[in-house]
N, C-alpha and C positions, 0 to 999 in steps of 0.2 A: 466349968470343967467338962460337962457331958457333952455342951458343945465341941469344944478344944478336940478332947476324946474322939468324936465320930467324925470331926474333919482330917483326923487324923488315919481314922481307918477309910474312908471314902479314899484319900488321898494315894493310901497304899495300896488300896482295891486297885483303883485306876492303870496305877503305874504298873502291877503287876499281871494286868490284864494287856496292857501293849506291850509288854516283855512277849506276853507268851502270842498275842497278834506278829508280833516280828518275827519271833521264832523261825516261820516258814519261809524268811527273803533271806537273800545272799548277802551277809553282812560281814563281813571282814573285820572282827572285831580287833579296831587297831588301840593299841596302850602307844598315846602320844608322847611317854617318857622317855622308852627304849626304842620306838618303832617295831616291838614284835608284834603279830598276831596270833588269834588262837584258833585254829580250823573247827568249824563247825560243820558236822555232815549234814546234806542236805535230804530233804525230807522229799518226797512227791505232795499236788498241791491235795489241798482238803477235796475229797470229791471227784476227785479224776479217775476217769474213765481206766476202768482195769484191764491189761494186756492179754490178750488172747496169743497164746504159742501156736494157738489150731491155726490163728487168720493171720502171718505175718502180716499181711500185705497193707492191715491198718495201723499205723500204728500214730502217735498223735503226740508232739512234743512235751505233753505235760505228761508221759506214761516214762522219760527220762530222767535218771539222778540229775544228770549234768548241769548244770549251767549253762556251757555252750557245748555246743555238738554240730560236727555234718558228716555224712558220707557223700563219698564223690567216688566215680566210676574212673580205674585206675590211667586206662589207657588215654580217653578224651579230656579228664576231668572234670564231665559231668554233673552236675551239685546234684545230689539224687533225694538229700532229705539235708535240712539243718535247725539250726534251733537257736539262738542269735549269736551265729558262726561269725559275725563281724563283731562280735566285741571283744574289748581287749582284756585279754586274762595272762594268766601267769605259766612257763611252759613246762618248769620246774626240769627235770632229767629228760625229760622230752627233747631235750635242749639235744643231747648229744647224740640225735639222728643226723642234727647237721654236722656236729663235731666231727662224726665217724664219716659221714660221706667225704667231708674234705679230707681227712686223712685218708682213703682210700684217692680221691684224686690226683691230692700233691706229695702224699708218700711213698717211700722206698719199700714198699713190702718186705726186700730180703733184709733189710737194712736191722742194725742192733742200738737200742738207745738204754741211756742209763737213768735211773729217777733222780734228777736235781732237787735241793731242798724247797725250792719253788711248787714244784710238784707234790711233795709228799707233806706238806705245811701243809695242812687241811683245818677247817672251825670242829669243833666241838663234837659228834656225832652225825658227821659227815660220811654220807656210805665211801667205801673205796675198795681198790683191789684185794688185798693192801700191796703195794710194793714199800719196800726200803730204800731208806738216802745211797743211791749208789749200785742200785740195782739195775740189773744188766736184763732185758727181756727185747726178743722179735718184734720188730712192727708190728708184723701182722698179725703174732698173740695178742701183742698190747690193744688193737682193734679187739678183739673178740673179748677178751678180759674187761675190757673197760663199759663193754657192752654186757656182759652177760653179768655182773659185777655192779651194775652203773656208776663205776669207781670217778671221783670226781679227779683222784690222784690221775686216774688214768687221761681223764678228757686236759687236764694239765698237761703232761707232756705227749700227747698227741699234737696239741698247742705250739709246745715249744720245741718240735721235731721238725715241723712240717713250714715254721715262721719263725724269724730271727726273734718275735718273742710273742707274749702272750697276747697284748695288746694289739700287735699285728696281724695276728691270729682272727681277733675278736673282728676288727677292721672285713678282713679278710670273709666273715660269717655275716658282716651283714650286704656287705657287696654282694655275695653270693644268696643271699637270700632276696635280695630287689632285681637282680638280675631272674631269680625263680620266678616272678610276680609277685614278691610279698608287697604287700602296703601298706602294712600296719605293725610291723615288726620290727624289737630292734633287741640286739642282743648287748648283755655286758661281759659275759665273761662263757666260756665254751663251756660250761657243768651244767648250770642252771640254776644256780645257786640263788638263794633270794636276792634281791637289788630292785627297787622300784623301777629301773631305768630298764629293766629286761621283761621285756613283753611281748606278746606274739597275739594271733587270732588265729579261731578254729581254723577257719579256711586257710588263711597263710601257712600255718604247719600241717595240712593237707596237700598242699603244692609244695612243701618242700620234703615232704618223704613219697608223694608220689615221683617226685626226680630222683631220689635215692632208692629208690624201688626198682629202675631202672637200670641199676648198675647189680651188675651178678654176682659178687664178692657182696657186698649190704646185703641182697635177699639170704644168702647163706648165713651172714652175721645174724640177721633180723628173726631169722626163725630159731638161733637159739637158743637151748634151757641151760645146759650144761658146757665148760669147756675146758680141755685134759690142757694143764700150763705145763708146759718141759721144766726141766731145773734149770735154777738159773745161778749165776754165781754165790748167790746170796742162799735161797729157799732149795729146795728137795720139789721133784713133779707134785703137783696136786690139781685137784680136780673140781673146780669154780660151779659154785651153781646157784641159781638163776635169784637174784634178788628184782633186777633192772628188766629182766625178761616175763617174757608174754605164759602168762597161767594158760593163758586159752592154748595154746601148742605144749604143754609141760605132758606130765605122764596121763595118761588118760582116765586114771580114779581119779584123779581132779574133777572135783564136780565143774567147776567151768570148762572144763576141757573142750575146743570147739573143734572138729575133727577140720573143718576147711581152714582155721587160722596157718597164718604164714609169716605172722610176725604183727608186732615191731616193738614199741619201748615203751613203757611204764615211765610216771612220775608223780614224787610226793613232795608238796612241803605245807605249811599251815598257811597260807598265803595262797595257794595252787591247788588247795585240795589232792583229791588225788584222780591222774589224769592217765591217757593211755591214748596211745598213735597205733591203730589196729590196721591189719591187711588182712583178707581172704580169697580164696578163689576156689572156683565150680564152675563147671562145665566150662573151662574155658571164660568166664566170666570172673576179671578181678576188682577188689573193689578195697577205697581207703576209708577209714574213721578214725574219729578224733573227737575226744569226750575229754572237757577240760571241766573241774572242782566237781567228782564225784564223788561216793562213797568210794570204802573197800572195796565192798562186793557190786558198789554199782557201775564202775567204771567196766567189770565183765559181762554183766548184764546188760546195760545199755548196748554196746560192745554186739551183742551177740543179738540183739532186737534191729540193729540202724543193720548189721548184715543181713539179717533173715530177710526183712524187710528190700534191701537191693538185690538181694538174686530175686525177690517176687519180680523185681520190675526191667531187670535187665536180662537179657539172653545173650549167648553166640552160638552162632550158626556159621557154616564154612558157604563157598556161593554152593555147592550140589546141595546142599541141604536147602537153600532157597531156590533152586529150579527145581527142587523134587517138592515144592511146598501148592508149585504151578506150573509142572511139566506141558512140555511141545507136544501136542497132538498133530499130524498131520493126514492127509485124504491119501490115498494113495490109490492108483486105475489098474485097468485089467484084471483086476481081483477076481478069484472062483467064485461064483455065483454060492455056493456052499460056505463062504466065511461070515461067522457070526457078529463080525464087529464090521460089518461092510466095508471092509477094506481100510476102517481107521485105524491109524499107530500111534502108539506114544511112543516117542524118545525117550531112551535111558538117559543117564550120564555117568561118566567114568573119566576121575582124570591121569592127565598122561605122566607118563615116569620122571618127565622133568617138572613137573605145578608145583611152585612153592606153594608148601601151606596156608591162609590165610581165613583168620578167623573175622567175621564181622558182630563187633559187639557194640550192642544197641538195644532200645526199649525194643518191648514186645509188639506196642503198634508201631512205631518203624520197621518192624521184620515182617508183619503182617500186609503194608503197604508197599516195600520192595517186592514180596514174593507176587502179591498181584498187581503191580507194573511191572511186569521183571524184563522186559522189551528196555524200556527206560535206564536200567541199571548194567545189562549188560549187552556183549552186542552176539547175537545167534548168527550163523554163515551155514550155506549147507554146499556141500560139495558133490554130492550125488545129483548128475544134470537133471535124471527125473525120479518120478515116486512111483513108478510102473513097475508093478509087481511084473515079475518072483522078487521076495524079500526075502533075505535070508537073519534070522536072530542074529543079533550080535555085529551085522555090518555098520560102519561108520556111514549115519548121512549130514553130518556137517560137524560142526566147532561153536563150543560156547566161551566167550571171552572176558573173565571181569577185568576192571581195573579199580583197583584196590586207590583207598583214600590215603594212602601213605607215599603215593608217590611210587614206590617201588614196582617191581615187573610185578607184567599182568600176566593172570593164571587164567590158562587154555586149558578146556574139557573135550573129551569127544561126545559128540550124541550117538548114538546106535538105536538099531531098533531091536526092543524087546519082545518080539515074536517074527515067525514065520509068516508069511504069504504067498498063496500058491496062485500060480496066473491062472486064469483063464483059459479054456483050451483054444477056442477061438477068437481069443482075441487079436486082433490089432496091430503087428508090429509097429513100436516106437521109432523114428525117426533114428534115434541113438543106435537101435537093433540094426536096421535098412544099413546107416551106415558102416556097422559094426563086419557085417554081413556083406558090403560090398567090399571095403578094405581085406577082407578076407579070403575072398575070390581070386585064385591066380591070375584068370583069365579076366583082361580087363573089358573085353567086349560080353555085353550079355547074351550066355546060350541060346544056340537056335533052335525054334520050335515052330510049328503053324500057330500056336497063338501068338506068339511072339511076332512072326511074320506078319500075322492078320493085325495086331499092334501098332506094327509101324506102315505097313500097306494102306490100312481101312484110309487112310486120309485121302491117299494118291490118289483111289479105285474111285472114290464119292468125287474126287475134283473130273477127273477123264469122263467119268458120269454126267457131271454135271456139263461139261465142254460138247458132248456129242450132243445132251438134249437141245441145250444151246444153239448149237450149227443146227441141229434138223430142224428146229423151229425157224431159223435166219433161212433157209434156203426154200423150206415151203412158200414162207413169203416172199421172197424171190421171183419167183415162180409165177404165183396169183399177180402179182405184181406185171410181169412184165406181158401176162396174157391180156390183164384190161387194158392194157396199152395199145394195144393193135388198133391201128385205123380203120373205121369202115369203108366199103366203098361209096364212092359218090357217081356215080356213072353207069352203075347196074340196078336192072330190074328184078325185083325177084316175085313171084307171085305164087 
C-alpha cells in the first residue's frame, strides 16, 4: 500500500510539474467535444531580457506579449522587426479592416441601407452596433459605426450592400486580399468570427491595412474613438464609442495613450487572443504593426515598443535636408585678397514655388550614404558661366534636381550663394566682362588712342624694320661683290 501510495504521489508530482512547464507555450486549449477554446494569456519567457523605454532601439522578440508580431515601414513595406510574422493565427475583428476597405471601394457612400435579418442574427455575445431588423442608416455611418463599434451586425451588411450576398462578399475578400500579396490568408466570413477555415498572418494583415492606409476616408475611419450616429428611423442620435478602436489615440489620461498613434483595429476572441492592427507617424515617418494572441494590456504595449523601436531606425528627410547634410562648396577667382574664406562658397538651397513636396523615408544609414554620394542621387547644373567674384548673397548659381522613386515629377531647387564676395581691385577682366563690355560699346570700332595706334602699328613698324635692314645688307653685298669682279690687267707694268 506505501508502495501504491508514493507511485501515486510521484505520478501527480510529475504530471503537475509539466502543467505548470507548459504553462509558458501557446496552447490553444481545444475541448474536442464542442470545438471551443479557452484563451490563455501569454506570459514573457522565464528570464528574458527586460525592456529598457530609455534604449528603444534594442529591443529583442522575447521582450513581446505576442505570439506573432512585425512592423513594417508604411510607404515601402519594409519588414523593420518581426516575431514569427509567417505563422498562421487567428484575425479575429481585425478582420473588418478589410471589410471597411472594401466597402469604402465598392460603396455608395451617399447611399441608405436597411438592417436585414441576415445581418442582425448575431451568436451569443457578439459585439455589434446594435442596429435593428429594419433599420435604416447612411453608408458612410454604417463604415464608421461598424468600425468604432466593431459591430459584426455591421461588417454583415456592409457585406450585403456592397455584394449580391454575403458569400460573394467573402469571395470578394479573399481576391482582394491575394491580389494585396497575401499568402497565407483566407477568410470566411467579413467579422471575424471564429471558423477554423479563417486565418491570416502577421505579415499578410500588415499588407492589407498598409493598402487601406492608403485611402483617406479608412485613415479618417482608423483613427476613431468616438462617432455621433444621426437618428435613424428606428433609434433617436446617439454617440458610439470606442469598443473596436485604438486605446492608443482615445483620450489621453489613457495610460496607453500614444500621442503618434493614427489608428487602427483591435480584435478579440479565445482562439485569437487579443490582437491589434497599429499605425503611427513622426516626422514624416509612418509605420504599421500587428501583434496577434496578446494580453489586454500587452497588445498596447508591445504596440507602442515595435513603434518606438521603428522611428529609432527609420528617418524622412526632404532632398534640401540631404544636400544641406553635404552641401556644394565651390572656388571662386578674383577674390579681395582681404576675404577670409579665400574666396570659398557654399551653396544654399531653396526651393522654387512650383517643387512638389517629397519626402524620402528610409534607414538612417541610407540617408547617411545618400547625403555623402549625393552627386549619385541627384543631378547639380550651374548656370552662372563663371565663379569670378563680385558675388552677390542670395544670387542663383545653378539647379539641383531630385528624382523621386515614385515615378512622379522631379523636384527642382535653386542653389544661391550664401554670402557676399568682393573683387579684386585689380584683378583681371573675365572673358564674360570683355565680352559684356564690348556688346556694350555703341561704337563698334575700338577708340583711338596712341596706344592703341602703337597696338596695331608696332607689327607694320618691326616688319619695314626688318625689309630695310634686309635690302641694306643685299646691296652691300652687291657691291663687294661686283668690285672683286673686276679684271686685272694683263699687259701693263706697274712697278
Amino acid at each position: 500500500m506505501k508502495r501504491i501510495g508514493r507511485r501515486i504521489v510521484i505520478a501527480f508530482t510529475a504530471a503537475f510539474a509539466a502543467v505548470i512547464l507548459c504553462g509558458g507555450t501557446f496552447i490553444a486549449a481545444a475541448q474536442e467535444t464542442d470545438n471551443s477554446v479557452r484563451y490563455i494569456a501569454p506570459e514573457l519567457p522565464a528570464g528574458a531580457q527586460a525592456y529598457d523605454a530609455e534604449h528603444p532601439e534594442i529591443l529583442l522578440a522575447e521582450q513581446l506579449y505576442a505570439k506573432s508580431a512585425i512592423l513594417i515601414e508604411a510607404s515601402s513595406g519594409t519588414v523593420i522587426f518581426e516575431k514569427n510574422a509567417d505563422n498562421i493565427m487567428y484575425p479575429a475583428s481585425t478582420t473588418k479592416i478589410l471589410t471597411i476597405f472594401l466597402g469604402i471601394v465598392k460603396g455608395d457612400m451617399e447611399s441608405t441601407v436597411t438592417a436585414s435579418s441576415v445581418s442582425v442574427d448575431l451568436p451569443e455575445n457578439s459585439s455589434s452596433i446594435p442596429l435593428e431588423l429594419g433599420e435604416t442608416i447612411n453608408f458612410r455611418d454604417l463604415l464608421f459605426a461598424t468600425f468604432v463599434r466593431s459591430g459584426n451586425d455591421g461588417a454583415r451588411l456592409i457585406a450585403e450592400s456592397v455584394a449580391d450576398s454575403i458569400p460573394d462578399f467573402i469571395n470578394a475578400m479573399n481576391q482582394a486580399a491575394a491580389m494585396i500579396g497575401c499568402t497565407s490568408t483566407h477568410f470566411a466570413n467579413p467579422s471575424g468570427l471564429d471558423d477554423l477555415d479563417h486565418y491570416t498572418t502577421a505579415h499578410d494583415m500588415a499588407l492589407i491595412a498598409q493598402e487601406a492606409m492608403k485611402n483617406e476616408l479608412f485613415r479618417n475611419i482608423a483613427k476613431s474613438f468616438t462617432y455621433s450616429l444621426p437618428r435613424s428611423n428606428i433609434r433617436g442620435s446617439r454617440v458610439l464609442v470606442g469598443t473596436g478602436s485604438n486605446w492608443l489615440n482615445g483620450a489621453e489620461d489613457n495610460e496607453y495613450y500614444y500621442p503618434d498613434a493614427i489608428g487602427i483595429k483591435t480584435g478579440y476572441l479565445d482562439r485569437a487572443g487579443y490582437c491589434f492592427v497599429g499605425a503611427a507617424e513622426r516626422d514624416g515617418v509612418e509605420l504599421i504593426s500587428v501583434v496577434f494572441y496578446s494580453s489586454w494590456a500587452g497588445r498596447w504595449t508591445d504596440t507602442i515598443k515595435l513603434m518606438e523601436y521603428g522611428f529609432t531606425q527609420f528617418v524622412s528627410v526632404t532632398p534640401m535636408q540631404l544636400y544641406k547634410m553635404n552641401p556644394t562648396t565651390i572656388a571662386t577667382s578674383g577674390y579681395s585678397l582681404d576675404d577670409t574664406d579665400i574666396g570659398r562658397l557654399e551653396l544654399g538651397i531653396r526651393a522654387r514655388t512650383d517643387t512638389r513636396p517629397i519626402e524620402i523615408v528610409t534607414t538612417i544609414t541610407e540617408v547617411e550614404n545618400m547625403a555623402r554620394n549625393l552627386r549619385e542621387n541627384v543631378l547639380i547644373e550651374y548656370t552662372r558661366e563663371t565663379f569670378a567674384a563680385p558675388v552677390t548673397a542670395g544670387e542663383v548659381f545653378g539647379t539641383m534636381t531630385y528624382y523621386p522613386d515614385d515615378g512622379g515629377a522631379e523636384a527642382v531647387y535653386d542653389l544661391y550663394a550664401t554670402r557676399s564676395i568682393v573683387r579684386r581691385e585689380n584683378a583681371p577682366r573675365t572673358i564674360a566682362e570683355i565680352r559684356e563690355a564690348t556688346y556694350a560699346d555703341p561704337n563698334p570700332l575700338p577708340p583711338f588712342s596712341l596706344e592703341a595706334l602703337f597696338l596695331l602699328g608696332w607689327p607694320f613698324l618691326v616688319l619695314i624694320a626688318v625689309i630695310l635692314v634686309l635690302r641694306r645688307v643685299f646691296i652691300k653685298k652687291s657691291k663687294r661683290g661686283r668690285k672683286n669682279n673686276i679684271p686685272k690687267p694683263k699687259t701693263r707694268y706697274f712697278r
